[in-house]
N, C-alpha and C positions, 0 to 999 in steps of 0.2 A: 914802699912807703915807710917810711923812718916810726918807731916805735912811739913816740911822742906825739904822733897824730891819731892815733886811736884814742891816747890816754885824755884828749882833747874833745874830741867826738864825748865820749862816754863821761867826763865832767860836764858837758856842755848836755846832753841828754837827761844826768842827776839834775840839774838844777833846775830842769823844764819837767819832770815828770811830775805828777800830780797823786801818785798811789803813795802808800808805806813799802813795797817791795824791794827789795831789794836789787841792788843792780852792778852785778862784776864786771870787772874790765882785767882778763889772763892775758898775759904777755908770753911767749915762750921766747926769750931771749936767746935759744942753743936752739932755735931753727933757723930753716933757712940754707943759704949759701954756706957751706962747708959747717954745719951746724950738728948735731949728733941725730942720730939714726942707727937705731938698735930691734933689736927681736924685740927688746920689754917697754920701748919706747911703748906703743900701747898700749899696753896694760898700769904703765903707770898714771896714764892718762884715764883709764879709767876709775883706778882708785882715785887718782884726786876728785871725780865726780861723785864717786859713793862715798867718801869725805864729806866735802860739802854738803851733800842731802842729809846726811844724818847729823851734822852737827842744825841746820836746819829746821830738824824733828827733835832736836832736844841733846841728842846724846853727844856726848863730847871725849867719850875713853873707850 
């Protein structure tokens, strides 16, 4: 499925939600079919979660 169809989904899900929550839509452009694949590949993925959470909670440094 071509990247542009999720981005479509999840505009189309912001404009119908009814909460203040917030709502992301991550792309990983470098997956996939010959796309990178590494030991730290998850772990950076994890950080960008504990990113997120904490700028969330206030902190942002």
């Amino acid at each position: 499925m071509p990247y542009w169809e999720g981005a479509k989904w999840a505009a189309k899900l912001r404009e119908m939600k009814t909460d203040n929550n917030v709502m992301l839509l991550k792309t990983n452009m470098g997956a996939g079919h010959g796309g990178s694949s590494g030991r730290y590949d998850r772990l950076k993925e994890v950080a960008f979660d504990y990113a997120y959470a904490l700028t969330q909670v206030g902190i942002t440094k």
